[in-house]
C-alpha positions as MATLAB code, in Angstrom:
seq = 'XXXXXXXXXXXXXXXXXXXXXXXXXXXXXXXXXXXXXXXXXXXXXXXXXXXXXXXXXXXXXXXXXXXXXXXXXXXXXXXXXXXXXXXXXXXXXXXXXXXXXXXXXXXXXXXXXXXXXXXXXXXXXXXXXXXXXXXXXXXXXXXXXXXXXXXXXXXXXXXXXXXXXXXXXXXXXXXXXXXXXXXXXXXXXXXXXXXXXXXXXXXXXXXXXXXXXXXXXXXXXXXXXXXXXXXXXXXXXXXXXXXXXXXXXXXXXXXXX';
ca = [
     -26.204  -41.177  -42.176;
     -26.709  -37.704  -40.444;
     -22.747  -36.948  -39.703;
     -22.108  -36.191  -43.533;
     -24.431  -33.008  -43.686;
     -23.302  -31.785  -39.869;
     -19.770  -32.094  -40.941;
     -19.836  -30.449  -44.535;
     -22.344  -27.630  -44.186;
     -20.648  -25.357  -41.427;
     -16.888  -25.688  -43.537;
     -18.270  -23.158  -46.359;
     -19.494  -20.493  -43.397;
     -15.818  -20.630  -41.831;
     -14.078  -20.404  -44.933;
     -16.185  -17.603  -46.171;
     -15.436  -15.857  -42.417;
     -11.973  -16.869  -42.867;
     -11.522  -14.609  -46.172;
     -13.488  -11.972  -44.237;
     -11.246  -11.674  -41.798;
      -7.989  -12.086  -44.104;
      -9.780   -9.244  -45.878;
     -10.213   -7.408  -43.041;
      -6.895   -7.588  -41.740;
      -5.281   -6.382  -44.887;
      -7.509   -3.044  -45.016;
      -6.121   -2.173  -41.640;
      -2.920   -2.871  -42.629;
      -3.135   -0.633  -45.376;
      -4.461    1.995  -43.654;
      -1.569    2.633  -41.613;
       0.682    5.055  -42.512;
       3.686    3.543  -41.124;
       3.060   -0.226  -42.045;
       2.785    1.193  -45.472;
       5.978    3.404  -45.139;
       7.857    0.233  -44.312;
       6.293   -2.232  -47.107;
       7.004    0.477  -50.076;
      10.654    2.363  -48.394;
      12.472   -1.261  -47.209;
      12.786   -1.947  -51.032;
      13.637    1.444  -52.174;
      15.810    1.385  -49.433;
      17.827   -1.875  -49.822;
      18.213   -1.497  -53.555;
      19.365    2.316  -53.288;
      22.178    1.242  -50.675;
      23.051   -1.771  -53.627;
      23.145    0.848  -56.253;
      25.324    3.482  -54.563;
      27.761    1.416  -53.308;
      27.645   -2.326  -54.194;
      27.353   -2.874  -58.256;
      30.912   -3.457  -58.425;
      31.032   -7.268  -57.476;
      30.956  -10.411  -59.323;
      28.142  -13.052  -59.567;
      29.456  -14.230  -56.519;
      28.939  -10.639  -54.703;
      25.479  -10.416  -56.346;
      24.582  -13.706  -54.978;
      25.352  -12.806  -51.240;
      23.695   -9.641  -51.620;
      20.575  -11.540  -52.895;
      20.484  -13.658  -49.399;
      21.633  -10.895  -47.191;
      18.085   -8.711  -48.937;
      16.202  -11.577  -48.703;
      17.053  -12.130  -44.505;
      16.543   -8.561  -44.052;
      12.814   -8.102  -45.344;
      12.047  -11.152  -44.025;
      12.918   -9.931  -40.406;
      11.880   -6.815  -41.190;
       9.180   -6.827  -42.216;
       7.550  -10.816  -42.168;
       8.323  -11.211  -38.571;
       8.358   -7.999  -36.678;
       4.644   -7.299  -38.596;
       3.551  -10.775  -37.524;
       4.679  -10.100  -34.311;
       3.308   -6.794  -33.769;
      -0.162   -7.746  -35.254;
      -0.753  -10.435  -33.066;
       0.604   -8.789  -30.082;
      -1.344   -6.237  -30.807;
      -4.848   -7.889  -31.231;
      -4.172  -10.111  -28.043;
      -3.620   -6.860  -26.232;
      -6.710   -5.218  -27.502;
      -8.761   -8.065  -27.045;
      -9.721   -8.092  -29.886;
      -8.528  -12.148  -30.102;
     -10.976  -12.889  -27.072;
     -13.224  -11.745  -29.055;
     -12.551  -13.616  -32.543;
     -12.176  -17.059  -30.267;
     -15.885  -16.341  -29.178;
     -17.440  -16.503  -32.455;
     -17.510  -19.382  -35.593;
     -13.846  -18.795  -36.360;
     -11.643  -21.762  -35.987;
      -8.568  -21.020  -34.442;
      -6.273  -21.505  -37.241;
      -8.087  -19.757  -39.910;
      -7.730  -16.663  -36.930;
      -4.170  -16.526  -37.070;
      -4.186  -17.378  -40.653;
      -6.166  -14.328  -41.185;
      -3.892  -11.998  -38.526;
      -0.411  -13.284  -40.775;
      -2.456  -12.029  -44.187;
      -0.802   -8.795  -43.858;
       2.935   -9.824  -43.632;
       2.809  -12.710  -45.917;
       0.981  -10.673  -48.736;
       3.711   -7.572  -47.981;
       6.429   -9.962  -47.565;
       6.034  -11.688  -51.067;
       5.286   -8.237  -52.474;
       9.188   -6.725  -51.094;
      10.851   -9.917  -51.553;
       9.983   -9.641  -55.402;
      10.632   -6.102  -55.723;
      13.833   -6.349  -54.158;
      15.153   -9.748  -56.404;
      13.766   -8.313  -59.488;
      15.687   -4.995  -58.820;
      18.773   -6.711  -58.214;
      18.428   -8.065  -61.740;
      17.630   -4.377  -63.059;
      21.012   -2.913  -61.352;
      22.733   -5.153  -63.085;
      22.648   -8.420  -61.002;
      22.940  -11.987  -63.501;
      19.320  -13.660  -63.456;
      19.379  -16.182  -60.418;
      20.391  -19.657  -62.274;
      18.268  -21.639  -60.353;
      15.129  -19.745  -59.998;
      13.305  -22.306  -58.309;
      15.537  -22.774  -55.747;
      15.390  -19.055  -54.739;
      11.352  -19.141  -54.920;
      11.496  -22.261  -52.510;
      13.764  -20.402  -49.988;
      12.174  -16.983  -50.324;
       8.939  -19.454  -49.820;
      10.039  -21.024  -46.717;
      12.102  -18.478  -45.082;
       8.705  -16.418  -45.587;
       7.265  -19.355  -43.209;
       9.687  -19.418  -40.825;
       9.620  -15.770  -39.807;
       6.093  -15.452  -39.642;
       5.987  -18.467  -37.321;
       8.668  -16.715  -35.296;
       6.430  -14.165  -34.696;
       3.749  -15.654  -33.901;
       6.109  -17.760  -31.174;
       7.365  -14.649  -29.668;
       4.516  -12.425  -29.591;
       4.011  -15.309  -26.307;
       6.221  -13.193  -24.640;
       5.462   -9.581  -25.792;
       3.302   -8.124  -23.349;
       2.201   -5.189  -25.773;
       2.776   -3.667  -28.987;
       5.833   -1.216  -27.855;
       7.502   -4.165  -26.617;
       7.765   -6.184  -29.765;
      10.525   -3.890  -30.910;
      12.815   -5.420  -27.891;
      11.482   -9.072  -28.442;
      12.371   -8.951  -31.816;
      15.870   -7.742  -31.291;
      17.360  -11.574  -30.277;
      16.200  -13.335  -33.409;
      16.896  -10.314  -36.040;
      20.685   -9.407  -34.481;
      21.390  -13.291  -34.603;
      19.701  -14.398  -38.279;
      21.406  -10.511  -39.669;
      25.191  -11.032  -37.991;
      24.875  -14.780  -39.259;
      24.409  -13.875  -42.541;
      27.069  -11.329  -42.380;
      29.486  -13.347  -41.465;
      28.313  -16.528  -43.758;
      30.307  -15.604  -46.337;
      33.408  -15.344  -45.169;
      33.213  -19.043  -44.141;
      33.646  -22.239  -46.708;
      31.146  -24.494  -46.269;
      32.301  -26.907  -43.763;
      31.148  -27.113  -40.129;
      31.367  -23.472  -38.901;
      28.551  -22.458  -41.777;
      26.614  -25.270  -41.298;
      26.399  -24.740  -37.466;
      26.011  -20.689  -38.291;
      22.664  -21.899  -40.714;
      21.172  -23.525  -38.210;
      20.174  -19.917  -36.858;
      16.580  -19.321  -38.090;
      16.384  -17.618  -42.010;
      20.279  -17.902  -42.469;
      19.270  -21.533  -44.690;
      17.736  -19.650  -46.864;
      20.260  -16.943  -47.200;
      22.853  -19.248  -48.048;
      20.528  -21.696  -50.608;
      19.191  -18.199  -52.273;
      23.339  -16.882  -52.841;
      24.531  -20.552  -53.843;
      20.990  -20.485  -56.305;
      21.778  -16.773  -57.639;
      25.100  -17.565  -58.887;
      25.712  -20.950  -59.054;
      24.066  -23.346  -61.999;
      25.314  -26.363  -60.558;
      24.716  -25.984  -56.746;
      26.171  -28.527  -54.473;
      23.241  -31.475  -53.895;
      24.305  -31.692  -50.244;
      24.325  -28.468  -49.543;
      20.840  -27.109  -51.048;
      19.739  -30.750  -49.404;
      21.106  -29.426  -45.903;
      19.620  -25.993  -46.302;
      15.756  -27.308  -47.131;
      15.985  -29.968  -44.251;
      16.689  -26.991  -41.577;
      14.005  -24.895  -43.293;
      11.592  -27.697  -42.819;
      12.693  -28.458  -39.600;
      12.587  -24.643  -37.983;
       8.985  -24.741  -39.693;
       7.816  -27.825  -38.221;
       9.722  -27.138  -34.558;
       8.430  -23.090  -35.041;
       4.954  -24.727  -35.797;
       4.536  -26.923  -32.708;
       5.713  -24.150  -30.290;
       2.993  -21.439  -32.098;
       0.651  -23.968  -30.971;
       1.826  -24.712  -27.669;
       2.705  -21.333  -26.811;
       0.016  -19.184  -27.945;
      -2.306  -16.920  -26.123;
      -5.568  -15.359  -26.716;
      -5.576  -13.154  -23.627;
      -3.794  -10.429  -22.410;
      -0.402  -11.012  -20.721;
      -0.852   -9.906  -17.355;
];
């Protein structure tokens, strides 16, 4: 008779301290020069290398430079910032800290990825919708594109969180990150140059190259291949469930020593 009350009164205190902290995060974000260098020049950035030397193509060329852009701010700027924040507030202590106080654990790192997902989502729909405004065809499968821009999102801030495990402090996540962002960027390079047989389905296996190939076969394409956008969303959902279990298994709250 008692359990009800215990169980349901102390959920509207996290959740409140859960939006606290997301809001928290977000004003320290944004009070970073550099963080908000990155969110507002990758864009501008991208989208002035597509207009000076890329509006030539096709809807074909349009559609791989849709999933190359997407894979780059999504490395960019999703993972290494999920990385670096959590690196950063392990190193600090400042996650010793959170752990000590009503804060379940995974509205914490909820709260710490607020930053990248928000900034992520923000680039990722600057960058499509000024593909569209240099010229690009509309995406013909819009939905498509929002699912893989949705769960590539996932998988890179997962990544980070995964291998800020092994960053020992903030000026080391810019080596750490190197593996994962040379292999998913040269994948996605070299995706289209392949048909899609065995070698690109092996090469998509690399985390947030799926997506990059679902997003160009969704841009231009408005009668994708069932087995292939089938293929893409099963390794999404797999790297997010396998990316999941290790963030769990993996993660510290104290300092690397």
């Amino acid at each position: 008779m008692t359990s009800s009350p215990t169980t349901s009164v102390p959920a509207k205190p996290a959740a409140r301290l859960v939006r606290a902290l997301m809001a928290a995060e977000l004003r320290v974000f944004l009070r970073q020069p550099v963080m908000l260098a990155l969110t507002l020049l990758l864009p501008a950035g991208l989208l002035a290398i597509t207009a000076i030397a890329e509006t030539t193509g096709g809807a074909a060329a349009w559609a791989q430079i849709a999933g190359r852009n997407m894979v780059a701010a999504q490395c960019i700027t999703v993972y290494f910032v999920a990385l670096n924040t959590v690196t950063a507030r392990r190193h600090t202590l400042a996650l010793k800290r959170l752990r000590t106080t009503a804060l379940p654990g995974p509205g914490i790192v909820a709260g710490l990825l607020t930053p990248p997902l928000l900034v992520g989502a923000f680039q990722l729909t600057a960058i499509l919708a000024g593909l569209v405004l240099l010229g690009s065809p509309p995406p013909e499968q819009p939905w498509l594109v929002a699912a893989s821009a949705v769960l590539g999102t996932v998988i890179a801030a997962f990544a980070g969180v995964v291998t800020s495990a092994f960053t020992a402090t903030p000026e080391k996540a810019q080596w750490t990150m190197l593996p994962l962002f040379v292999a998913a960027m040269g994948s996605v390079a070299v995706l289209p140059s392949l048909d899609d047989g065995i070698g690109s389905a092996a090469l998509r296996l690399v985390p947030m190259v799926a997506n990059a190939h679902l997003t160009s076969d969704a841009w231009w394409s408005a009668a994708p291949d069932f087995g292939q956008v089938a293929l893409d969303l099963a390794i999404m959902v797999v790297w997010i469930g396998a990316l999941g279990v290790l963030s769990v298994r993996t993660f510290r709250w104290e300092r690397r020593r």
